[in-house]
TORNUDREN-664951 format. One line per 4 residues: number of its first residue (from 1); their letters; for each residue y, x, z negated of N, C-alpha, C. Coordinates in steps of 0.001 Angstrom, whole numbers, plus 500000, padded with zeros to 6 digits. Layout:
NUM> A> Y:X:Z:Y:X:Z:Y:X:Z | ... $
This chain:
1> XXXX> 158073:821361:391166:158640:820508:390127:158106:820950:388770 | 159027:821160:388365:158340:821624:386451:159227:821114:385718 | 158237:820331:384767:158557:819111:383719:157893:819798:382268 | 158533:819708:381329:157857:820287:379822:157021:819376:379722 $
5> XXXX> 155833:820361:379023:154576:819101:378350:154768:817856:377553 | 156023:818586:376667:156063:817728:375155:156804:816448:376157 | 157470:816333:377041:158406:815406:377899:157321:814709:377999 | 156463:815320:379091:155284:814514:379662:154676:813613:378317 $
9> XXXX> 154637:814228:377167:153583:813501:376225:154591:812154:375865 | 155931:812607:375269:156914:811363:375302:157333:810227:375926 | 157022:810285:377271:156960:809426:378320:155745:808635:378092 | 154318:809169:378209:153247:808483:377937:152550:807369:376719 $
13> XXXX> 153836:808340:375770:153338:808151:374325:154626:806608:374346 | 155125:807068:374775:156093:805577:374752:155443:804417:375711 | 155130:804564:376346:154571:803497:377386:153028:803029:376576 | 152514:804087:375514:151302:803439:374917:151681:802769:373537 $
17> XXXX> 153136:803080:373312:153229:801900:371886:153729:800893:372933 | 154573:800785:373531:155335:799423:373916:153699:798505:374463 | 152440:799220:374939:151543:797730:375314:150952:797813:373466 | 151118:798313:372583:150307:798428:372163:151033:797469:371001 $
21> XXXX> 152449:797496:371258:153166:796193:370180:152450:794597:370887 | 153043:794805:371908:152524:793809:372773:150836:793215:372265 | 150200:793957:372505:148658:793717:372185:148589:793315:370467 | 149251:793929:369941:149583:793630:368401:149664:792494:368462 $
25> XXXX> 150860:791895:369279:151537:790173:369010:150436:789326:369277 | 149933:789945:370301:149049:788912:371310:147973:788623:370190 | 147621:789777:369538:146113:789736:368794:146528:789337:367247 | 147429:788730:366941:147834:788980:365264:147332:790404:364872 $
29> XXXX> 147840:791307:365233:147233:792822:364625:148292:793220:363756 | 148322:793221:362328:149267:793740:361404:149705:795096:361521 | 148778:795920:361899:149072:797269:361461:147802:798107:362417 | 147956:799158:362415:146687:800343:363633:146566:801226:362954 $
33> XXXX> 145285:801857:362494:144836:802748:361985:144396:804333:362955 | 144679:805193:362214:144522:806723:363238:143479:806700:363644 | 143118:807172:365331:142138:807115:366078:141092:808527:365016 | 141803:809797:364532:140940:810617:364275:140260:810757:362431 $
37> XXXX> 140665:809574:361721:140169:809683:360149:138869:808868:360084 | 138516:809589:359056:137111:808858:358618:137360:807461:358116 | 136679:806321:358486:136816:804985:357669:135049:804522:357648 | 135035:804082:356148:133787:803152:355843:133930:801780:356500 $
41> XXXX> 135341:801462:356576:134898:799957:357184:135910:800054:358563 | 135711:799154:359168:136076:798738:360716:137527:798417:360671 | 138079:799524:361940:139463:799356:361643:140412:799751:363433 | 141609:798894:363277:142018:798821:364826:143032:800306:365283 $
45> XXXX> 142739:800341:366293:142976:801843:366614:143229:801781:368097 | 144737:802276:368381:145264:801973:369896:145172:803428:370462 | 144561:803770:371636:144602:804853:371998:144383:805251:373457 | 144860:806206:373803:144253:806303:375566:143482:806727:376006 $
49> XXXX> 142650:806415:377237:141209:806843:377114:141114:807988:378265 | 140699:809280:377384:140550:810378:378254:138790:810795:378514 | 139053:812075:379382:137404:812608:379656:137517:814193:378958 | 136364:814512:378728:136348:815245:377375:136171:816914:378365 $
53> XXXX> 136543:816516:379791:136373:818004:380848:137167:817683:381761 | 137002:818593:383133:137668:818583:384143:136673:817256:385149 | 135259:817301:384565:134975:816139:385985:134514:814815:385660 | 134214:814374:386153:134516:812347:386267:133615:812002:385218 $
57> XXXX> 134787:811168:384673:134121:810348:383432:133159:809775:383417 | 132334:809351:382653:130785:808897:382269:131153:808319:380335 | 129329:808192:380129:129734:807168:379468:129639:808258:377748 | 129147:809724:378000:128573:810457:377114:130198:811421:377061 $
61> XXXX> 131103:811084:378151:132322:812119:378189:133815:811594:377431 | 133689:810463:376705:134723:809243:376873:135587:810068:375623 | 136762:810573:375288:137418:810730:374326:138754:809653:374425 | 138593:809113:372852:140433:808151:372696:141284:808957:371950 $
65> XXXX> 142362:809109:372726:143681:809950:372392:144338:808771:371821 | 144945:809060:370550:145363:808159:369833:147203:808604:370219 | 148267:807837:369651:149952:808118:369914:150103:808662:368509 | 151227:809408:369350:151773:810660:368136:152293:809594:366503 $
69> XXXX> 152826:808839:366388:153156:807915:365473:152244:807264:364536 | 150735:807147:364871:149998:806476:363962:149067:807696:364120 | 148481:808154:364880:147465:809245:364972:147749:810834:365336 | 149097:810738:365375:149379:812622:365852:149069:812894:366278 $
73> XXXX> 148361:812469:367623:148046:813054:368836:146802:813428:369273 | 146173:812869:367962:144962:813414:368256:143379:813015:368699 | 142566:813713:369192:141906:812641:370148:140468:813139:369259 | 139276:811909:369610:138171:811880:369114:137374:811053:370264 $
77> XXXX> 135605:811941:370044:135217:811085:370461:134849:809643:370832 | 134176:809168:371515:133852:807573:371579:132240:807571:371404 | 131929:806475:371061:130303:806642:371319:129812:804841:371509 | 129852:804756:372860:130079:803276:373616:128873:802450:373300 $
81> XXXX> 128199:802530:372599:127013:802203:372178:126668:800655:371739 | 128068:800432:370875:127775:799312:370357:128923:798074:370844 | 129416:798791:372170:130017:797706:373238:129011:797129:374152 | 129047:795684:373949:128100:795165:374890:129195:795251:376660 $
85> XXXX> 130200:795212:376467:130952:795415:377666:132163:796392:377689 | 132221:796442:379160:133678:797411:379106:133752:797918:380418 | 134721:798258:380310:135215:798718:381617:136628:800099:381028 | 136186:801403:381979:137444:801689:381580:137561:803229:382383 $
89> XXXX> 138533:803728:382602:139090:804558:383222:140166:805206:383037 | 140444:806748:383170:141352:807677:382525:142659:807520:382431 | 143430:807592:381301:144729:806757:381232:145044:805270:380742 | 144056:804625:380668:144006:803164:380378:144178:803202:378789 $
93> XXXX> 145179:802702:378720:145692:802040:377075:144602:801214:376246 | 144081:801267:375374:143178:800144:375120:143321:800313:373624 | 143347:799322:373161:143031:798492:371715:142016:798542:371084 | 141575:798531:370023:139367:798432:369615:139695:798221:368346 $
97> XXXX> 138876:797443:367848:138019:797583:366741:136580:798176:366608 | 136724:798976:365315:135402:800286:365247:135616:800591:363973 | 134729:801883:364345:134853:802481:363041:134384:804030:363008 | 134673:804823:362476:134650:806720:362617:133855:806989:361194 $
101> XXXX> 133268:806545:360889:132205:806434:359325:131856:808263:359420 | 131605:808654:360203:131826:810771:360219:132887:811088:360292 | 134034:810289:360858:135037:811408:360915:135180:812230:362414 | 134039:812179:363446:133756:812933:364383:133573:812434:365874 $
105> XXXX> 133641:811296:365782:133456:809894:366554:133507:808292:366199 | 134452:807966:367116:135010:806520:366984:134450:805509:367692 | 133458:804685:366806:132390:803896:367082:132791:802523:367747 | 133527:802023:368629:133515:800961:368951:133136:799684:368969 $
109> XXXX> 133431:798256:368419:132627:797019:368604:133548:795925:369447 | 134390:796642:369703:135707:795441:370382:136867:796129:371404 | 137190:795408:372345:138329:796197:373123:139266:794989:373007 | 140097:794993:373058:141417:793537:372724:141650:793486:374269 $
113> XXXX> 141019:792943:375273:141499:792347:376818:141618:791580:377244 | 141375:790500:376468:141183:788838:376512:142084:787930:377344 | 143513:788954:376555:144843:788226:377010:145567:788954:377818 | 146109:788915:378850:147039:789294:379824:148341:790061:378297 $
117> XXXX> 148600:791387:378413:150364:791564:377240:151161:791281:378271 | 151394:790547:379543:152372:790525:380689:152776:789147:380542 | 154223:788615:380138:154460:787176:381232:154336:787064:382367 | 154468:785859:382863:154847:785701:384511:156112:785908:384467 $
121> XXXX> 156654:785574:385592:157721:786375:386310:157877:784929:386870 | 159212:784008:386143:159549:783183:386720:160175:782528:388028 | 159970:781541:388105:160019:780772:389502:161366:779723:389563 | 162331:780069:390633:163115:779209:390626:162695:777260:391078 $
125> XXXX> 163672:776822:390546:163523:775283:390813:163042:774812:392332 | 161813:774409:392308:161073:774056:393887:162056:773713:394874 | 162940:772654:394435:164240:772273:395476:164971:773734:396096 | 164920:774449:395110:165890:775811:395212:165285:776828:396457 $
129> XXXX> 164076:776329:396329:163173:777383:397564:162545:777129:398881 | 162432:777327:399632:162617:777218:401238:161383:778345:401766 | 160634:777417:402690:159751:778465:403677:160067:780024:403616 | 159020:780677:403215:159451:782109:403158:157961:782636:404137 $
133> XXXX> 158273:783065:405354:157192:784302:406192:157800:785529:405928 | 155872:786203:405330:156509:787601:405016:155486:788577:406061 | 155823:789268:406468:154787:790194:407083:154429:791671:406571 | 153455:792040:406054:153506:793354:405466:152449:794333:406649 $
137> XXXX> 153147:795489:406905:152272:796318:407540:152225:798230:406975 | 151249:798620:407298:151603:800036:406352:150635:801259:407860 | 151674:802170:407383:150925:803361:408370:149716:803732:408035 | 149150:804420:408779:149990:805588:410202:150196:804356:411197 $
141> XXXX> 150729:804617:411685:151555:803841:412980:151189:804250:414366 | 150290:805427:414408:149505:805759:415856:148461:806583:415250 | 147473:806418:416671:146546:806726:416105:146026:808124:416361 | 144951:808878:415744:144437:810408:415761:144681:811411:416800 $
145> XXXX> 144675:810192:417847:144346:811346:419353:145688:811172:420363 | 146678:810391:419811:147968:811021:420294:149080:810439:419298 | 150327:810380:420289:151355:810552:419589:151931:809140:420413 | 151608:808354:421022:152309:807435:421843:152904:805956:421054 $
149> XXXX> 152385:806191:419779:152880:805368:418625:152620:803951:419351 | 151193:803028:420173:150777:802265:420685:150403:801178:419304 | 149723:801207:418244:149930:800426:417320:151232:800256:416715 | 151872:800955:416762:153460:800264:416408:154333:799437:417599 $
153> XXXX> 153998:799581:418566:154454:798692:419862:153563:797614:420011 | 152646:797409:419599:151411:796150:419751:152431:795593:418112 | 152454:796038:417477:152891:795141:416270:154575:794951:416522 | 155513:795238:417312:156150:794904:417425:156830:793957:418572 $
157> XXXX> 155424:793654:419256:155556:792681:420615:155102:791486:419305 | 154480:791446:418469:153925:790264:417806:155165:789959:416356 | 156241:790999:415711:156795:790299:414980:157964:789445:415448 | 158275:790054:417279:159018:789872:418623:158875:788358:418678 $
161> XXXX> 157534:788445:418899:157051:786885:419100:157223:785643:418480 | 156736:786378:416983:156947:785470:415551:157511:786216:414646 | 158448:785864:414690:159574:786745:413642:159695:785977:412519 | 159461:787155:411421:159416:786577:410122:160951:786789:409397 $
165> XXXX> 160464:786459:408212:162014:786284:407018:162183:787515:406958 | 160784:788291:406453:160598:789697:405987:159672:790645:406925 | 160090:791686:406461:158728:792396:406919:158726:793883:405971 | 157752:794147:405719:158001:795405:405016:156851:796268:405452 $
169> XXXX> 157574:797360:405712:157010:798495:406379:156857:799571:405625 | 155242:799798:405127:154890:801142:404084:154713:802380:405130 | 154720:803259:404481:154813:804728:405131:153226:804993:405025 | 152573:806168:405538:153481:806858:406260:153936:806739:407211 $
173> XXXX> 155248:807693:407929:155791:807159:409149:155669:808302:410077 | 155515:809186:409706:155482:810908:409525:154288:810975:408492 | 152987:810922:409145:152074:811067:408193:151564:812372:408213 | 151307:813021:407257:150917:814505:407041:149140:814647:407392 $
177> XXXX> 148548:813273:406944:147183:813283:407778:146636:813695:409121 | 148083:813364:409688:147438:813602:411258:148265:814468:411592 | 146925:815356:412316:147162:816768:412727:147792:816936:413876 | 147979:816437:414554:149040:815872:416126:150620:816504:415379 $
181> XXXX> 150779:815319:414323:152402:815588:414009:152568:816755:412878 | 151473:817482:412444:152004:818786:411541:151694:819885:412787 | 151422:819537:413824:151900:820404:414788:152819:820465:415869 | 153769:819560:415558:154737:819196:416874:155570:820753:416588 $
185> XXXX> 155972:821060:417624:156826:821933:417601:158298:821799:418108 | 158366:820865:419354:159670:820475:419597:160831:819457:419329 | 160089:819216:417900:161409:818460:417464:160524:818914:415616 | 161691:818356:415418:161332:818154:413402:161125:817208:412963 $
189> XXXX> 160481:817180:411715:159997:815417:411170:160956:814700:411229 | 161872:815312:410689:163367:814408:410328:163666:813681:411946 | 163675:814511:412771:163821:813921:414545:162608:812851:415001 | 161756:813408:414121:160534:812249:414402:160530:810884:414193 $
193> XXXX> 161255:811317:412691:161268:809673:411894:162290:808768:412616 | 163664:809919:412593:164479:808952:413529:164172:808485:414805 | 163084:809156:415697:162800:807735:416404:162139:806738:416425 | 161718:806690:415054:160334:805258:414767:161554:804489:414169 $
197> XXXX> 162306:804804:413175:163714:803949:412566:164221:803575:413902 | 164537:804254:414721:165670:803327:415876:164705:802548:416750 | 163308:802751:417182:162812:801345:417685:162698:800686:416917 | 162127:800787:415363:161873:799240:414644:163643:798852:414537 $
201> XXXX> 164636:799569:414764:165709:798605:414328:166271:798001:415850 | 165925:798488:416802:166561:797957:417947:165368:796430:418406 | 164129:796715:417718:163081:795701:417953:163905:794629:417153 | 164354:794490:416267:165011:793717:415145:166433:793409:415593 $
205> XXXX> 166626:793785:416372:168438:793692:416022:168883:791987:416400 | 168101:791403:417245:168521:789733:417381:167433:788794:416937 | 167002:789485:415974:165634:788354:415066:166351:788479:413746 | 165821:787094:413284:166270:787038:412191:165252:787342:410879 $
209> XXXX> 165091:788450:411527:164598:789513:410118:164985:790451:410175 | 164614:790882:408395:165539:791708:407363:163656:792402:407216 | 163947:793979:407367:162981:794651:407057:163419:795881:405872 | 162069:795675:405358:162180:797194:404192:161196:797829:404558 $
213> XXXX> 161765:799289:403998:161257:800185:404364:160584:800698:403023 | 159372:801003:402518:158774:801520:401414:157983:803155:402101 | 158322:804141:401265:158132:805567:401552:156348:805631:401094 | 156353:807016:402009:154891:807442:401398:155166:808994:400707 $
217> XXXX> 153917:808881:399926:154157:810528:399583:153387:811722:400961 | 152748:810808:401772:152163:811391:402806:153422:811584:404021 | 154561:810664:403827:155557:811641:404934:156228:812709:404764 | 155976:813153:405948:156081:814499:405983:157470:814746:405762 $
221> XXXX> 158391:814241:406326:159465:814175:405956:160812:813988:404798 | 159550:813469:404188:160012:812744:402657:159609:813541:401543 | 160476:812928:400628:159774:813897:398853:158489:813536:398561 | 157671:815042:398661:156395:814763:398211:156553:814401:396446 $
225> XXXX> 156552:813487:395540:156868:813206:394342:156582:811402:394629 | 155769:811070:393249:156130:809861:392302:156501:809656:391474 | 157126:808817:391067:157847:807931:392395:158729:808345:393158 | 158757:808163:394289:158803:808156:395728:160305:807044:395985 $
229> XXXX> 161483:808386:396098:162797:807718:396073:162916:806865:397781 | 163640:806205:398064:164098:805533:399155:164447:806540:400022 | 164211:806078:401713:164573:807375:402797:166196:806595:402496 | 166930:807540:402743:168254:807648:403239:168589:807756:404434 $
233> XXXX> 168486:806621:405108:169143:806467:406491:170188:807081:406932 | 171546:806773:405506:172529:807340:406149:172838:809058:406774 | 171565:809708:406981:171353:810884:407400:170847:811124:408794 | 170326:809981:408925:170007:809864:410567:170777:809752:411912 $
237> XXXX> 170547:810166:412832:171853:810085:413871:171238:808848:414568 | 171938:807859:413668:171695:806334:414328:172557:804944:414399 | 173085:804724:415239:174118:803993:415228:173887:803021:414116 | 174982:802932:413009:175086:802414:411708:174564:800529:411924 $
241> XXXX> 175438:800160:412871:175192:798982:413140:173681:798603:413211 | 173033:799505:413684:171509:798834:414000:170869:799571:412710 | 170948:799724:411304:170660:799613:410663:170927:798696:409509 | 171215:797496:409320:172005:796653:408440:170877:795873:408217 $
245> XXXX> 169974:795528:408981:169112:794443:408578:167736:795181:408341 | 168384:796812:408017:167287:797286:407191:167533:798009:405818 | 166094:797940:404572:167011:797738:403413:165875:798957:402944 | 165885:800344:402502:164763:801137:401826:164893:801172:400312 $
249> XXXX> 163698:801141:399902:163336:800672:398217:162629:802190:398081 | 162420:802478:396592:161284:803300:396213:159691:802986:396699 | 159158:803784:396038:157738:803874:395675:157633:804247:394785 | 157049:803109:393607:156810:801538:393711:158034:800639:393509 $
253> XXXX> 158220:799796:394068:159019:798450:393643:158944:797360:393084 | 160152:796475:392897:159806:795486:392472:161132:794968:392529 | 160713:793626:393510:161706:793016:394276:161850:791467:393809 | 162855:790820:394412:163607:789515:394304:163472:789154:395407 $
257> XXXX> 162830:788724:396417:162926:787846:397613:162468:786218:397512 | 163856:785813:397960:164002:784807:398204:163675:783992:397014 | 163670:784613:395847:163387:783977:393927:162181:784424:393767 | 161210:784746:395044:160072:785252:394416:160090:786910:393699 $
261> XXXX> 159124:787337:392982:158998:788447:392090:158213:789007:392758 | 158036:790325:393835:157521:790577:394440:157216:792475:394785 | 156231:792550:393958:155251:794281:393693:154791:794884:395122 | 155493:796058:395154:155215:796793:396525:154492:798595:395833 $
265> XXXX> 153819:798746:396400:153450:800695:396351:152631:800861:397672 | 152616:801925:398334:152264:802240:399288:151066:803514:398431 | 150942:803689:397308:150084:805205:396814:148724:804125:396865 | 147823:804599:396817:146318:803798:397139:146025:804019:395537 $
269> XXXX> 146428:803320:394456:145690:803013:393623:144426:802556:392960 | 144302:801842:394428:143096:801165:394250:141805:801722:394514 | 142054:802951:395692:141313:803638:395879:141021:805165:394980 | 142238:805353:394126:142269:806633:393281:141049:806005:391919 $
273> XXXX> 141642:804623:391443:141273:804017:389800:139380:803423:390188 | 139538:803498:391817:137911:802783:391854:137122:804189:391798 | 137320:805320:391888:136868:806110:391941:136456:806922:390434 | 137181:806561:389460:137319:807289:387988:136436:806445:387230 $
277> XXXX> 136356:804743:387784:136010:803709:386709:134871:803842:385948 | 133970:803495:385102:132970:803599:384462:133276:802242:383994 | 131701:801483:383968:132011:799841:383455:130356:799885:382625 | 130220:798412:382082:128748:798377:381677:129229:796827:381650 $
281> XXXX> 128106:795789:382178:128732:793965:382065:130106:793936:382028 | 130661:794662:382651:132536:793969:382895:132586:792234:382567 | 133687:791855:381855:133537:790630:381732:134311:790165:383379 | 134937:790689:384243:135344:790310:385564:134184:791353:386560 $
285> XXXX> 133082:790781:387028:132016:791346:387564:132556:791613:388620 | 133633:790764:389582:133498:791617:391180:134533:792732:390909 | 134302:794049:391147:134801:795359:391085:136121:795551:391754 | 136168:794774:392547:137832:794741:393556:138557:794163:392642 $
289> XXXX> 138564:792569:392093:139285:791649:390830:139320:792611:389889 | 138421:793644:389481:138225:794106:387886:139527:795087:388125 | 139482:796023:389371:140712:797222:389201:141890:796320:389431 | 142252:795354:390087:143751:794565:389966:144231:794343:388638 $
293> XXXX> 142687:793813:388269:143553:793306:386822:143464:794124:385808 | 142949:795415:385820:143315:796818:385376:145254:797039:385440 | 145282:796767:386925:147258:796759:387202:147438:796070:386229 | 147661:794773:386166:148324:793995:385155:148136:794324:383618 $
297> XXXX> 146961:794248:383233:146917:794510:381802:147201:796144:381810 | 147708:797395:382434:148446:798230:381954:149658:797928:381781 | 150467:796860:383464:151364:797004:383269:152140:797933:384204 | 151162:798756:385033:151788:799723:385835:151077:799795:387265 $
301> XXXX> 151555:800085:388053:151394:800664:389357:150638:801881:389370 | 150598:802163:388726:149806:803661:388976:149596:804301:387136 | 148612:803283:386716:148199:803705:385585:147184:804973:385420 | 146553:805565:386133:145491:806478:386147:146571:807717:385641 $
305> XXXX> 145706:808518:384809:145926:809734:384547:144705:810630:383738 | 144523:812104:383822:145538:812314:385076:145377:811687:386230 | 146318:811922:387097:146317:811066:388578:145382:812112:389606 | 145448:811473:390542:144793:812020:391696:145245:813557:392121 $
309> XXXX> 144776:814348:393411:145158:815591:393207:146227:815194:394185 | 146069:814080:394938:147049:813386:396347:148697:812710:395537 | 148463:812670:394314:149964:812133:393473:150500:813292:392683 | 151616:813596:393090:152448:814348:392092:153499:813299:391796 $
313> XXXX> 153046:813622:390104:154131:812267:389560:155130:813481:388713 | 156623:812833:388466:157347:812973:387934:157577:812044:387114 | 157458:812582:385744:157057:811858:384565:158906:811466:383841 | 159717:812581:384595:160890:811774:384084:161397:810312:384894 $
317> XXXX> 161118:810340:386561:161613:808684:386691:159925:808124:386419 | 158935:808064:385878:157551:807558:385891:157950:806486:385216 | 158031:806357:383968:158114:805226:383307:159723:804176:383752 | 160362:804697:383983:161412:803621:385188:160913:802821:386040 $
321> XXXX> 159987:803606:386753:159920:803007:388095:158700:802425:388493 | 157398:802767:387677:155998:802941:387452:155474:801889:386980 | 156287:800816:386120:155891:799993:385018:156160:798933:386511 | 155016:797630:385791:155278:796537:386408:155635:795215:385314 $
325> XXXX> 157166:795073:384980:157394:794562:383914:157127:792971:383628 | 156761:792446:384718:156173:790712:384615:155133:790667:385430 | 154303:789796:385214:153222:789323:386790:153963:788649:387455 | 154027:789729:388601:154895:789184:390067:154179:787812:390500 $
329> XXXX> 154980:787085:391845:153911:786490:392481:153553:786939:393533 | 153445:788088:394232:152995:788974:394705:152937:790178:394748 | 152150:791078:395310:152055:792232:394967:151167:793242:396244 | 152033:793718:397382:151462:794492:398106:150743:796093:398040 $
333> XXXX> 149502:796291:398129:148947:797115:397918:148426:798026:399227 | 149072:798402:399877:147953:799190:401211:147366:799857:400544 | 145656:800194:401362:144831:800504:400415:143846:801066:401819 | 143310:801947:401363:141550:802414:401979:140550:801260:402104 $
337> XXXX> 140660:800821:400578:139541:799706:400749:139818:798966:402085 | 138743:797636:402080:138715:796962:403212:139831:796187:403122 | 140748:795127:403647:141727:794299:403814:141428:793228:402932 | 141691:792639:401881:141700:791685:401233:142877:790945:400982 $
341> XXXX> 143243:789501:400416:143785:788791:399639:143020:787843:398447 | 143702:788052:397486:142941:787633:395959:144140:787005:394702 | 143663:786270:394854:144675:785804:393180:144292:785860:392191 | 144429:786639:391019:144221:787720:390068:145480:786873:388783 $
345> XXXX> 144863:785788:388112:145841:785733:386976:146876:785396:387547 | 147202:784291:388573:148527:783764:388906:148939:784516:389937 | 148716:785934:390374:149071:787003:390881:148529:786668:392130 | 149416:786966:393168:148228:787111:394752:148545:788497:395131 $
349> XXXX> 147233:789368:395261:147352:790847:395560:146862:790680:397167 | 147682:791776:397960:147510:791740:399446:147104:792981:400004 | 145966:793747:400857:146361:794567:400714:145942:794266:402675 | 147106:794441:403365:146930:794395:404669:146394:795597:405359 $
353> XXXX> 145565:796677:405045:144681:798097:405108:145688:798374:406529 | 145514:799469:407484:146088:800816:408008:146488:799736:409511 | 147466:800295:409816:148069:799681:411198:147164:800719:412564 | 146691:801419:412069:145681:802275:413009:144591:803065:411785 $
357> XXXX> 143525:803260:412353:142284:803587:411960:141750:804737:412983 | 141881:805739:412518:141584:806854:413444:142038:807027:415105 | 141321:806813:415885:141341:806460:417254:141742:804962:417911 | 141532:804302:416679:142101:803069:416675:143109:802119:416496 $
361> XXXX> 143616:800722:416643:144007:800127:416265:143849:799541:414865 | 144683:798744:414035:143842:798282:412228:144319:797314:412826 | 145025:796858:411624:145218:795621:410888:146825:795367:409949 | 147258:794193:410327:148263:794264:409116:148359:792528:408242 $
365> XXXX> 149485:792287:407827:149165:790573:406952:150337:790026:407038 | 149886:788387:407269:151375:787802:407736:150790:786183:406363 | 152073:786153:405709:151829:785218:404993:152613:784197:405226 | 152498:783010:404809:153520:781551:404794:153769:781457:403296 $
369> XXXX> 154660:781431:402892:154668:781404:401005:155623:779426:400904 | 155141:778665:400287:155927:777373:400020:155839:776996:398504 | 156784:776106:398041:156893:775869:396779:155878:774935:396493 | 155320:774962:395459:154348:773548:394753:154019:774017:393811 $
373> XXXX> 154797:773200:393057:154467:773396:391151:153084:772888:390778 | 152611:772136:391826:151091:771890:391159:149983:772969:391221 | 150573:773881:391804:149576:775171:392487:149190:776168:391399 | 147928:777233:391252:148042:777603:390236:149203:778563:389937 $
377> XXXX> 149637:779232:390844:150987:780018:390839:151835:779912:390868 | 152355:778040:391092:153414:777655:391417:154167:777570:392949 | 152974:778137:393640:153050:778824:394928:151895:777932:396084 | 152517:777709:397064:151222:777482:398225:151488:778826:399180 $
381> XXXX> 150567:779804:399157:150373:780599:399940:149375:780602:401116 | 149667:780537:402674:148397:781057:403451:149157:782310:403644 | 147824:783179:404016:147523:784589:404056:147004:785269:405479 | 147338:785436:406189:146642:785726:407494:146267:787169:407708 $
385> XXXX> 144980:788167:407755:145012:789484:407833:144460:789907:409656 | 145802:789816:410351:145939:790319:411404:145351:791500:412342 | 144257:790995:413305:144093:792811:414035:144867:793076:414984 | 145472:794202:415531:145875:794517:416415:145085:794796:417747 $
């Protein structure tokens, strides 16, 4: 895939004025001064926060790349000294008040994070909404030491059992991790996938659930690229009928079920952005809460850049598909980390961790979602994180 630089910078550079109007409104900020001129007195300066080499940021490496429109592009040091807090990591948009009194470094006393730049993501009329079970589960789907796909048959005697509204199924499905299936020889991925699609749809065909399908960049079968277009069923040799009550989205999404506003990615963000972070007194101390609400106040699904060496993004659908344009009321995350649920700013983040674990069986998450406007989300959610 080859994308021009100056593209790449246009894409980025647009996604850092639109939070950075936003942060304007939020903060009464009249006007932003260039990240790279000398000023005697203290002045606000929107810029993105890079590392000044090829390896992991620290607190002596921090450069702010200012947008081509107020600063031309140009980046200067930081010198974090006179932040009593912070938190921050490569790619992250951020706001400050400071001051560059040399000309050579941009002295910090303020980061503008106070306020969420995101609305919520409204809620239809309580009467209007009805019991919603959702079940989220994410690959690999068998485990290291064969191919008998036994965690996907244990989870499908149980959605058999208790069949939900939803279910959404992250990839991989065809995982490139395991060395079993980059060595099959008698069939092809594409033959592979189609037989995990025709049991989950023949498991489904007299329940009354509606499943999605969310891609990985780890199937093998699929476009290695983010975002990560929808599989196309209609390529499979599978009787049409037993695919109807299944529906494939990108990677990342952002869905309408049942009135709720509801954030899907299968890329481990959480595990790429915990890895880059650098903090000092975070004003949100537990480290799991601090990277969620990193998501929201970018705004995106996959704010890190550069990204991981595991994401190849395509920067022409990136900002389409990448942005998370309201706080959902949910938001599925499969993740490395351990299995959590957390409400984050109205937000409930899920991340139901691996349907198999090496040699093992995992885990996946079955929720009850009900209306109550007295709730802080507007939402009564239980959360159940399931072992197999």
């Amino acid at each position: 895939m080859m994308e021009k630089i100056a593209d790449r910078v246009l894409v980025l550079d647009g996604i850092a004025e639109e939070i950075g109007e936003r942060l304007k409104e939020i903060n009464s900020i009249e006007s932003l001064s260039s990240v790279g001129l000398q000023y005697a007195e203290p002045v606000t300066v929107l810029g993105r926060v890079c590392c000044d080499s090829n390896g992991r940021l620290n607190a002596k490496s921090v450069l702010l790349g200012g947008d081509v429109q107020t600063s031309q592009g140009c980046k200067v040091a930081m010198q974090l000294s006179q932040l009593a807090s912070y938190s921050l990591f490569p790619g992250q948009i951020v706001m400050m008040e400071g001051q560059n009194s040399s000309g050579t470094a941009f002295v910090p006393t303020r980061i503008f994070n106070e306020v969420l730049p995101l609305q919520k993501a409204p809620l239809p009329a309580e009467a209007d909404m009805e019991r919603l079970t959702i079940v989220a589960v994410s690959g690999p789907y068998t485990t290291s030491d064969n191919l008998a796909y036994e965690p996907l048959a244990d989870f499908i005697k149980h959605i058999q059992a208790h069949p939900p509204d939803v279910c959404i199924m992250f990839g991989p499905f065809v995982d490139a991790k395991l060395q079993l299936i980059k060595d099959l020889k008698d069939t092809t991925y594409s033959e592979h996938f189609t037989k995990i699609v025709e049991v989950i749809s023949k498991a489904i065909e007299h329940l009354p659930t509606e499943v999605v399908l969310v891609p990985s960049q780890r199937d093998l079968q699929h476009s290695f690229v983010y975002p990560t277009p929808p599989f196309d069923l209609g390529k499979l040799k599978i009787d049409k009928e037993l695919l109807k009550k299944i529906h494939c989205v990108s990677d990342p999404s952002t869905l309408r079920i049942n009135g709720l506003c509801v954030g899907m990615t299968s890329t481990d963000i959480l595990f790429h952005i915990g890895a880059e972070e650098i903090s000092l007194n975070p004003l949100i101390t537990e480290r799991l809460s601090r990277l969620l609400d990193h998501l929201l106040q970018q705004g995106s699904y996959y704010p890190l850049n550069p990204p991981s060496e595991e994401v190849n993004i395509s920067y022409e659908k990136y900002e389409l598909f990448s942005r998370i344009p309201v706080i959902p009321h949910l938001v599925f995350l499969p993740s490395e980390l351990k299995q959590f649920v957390k409400n984050i700013n109205g937000c409930v983040f899920v991340n139901p961790g691996r349907l198999s674990k090496g040699e093992t069986g995992g885990t996946f998450a079955r929720l009850v979602v009900l209306p109550n406007s007295a709730a802080d989300c507007g939402l009564d959610i239980a959360a159940q994180v399931v072992r197999i």
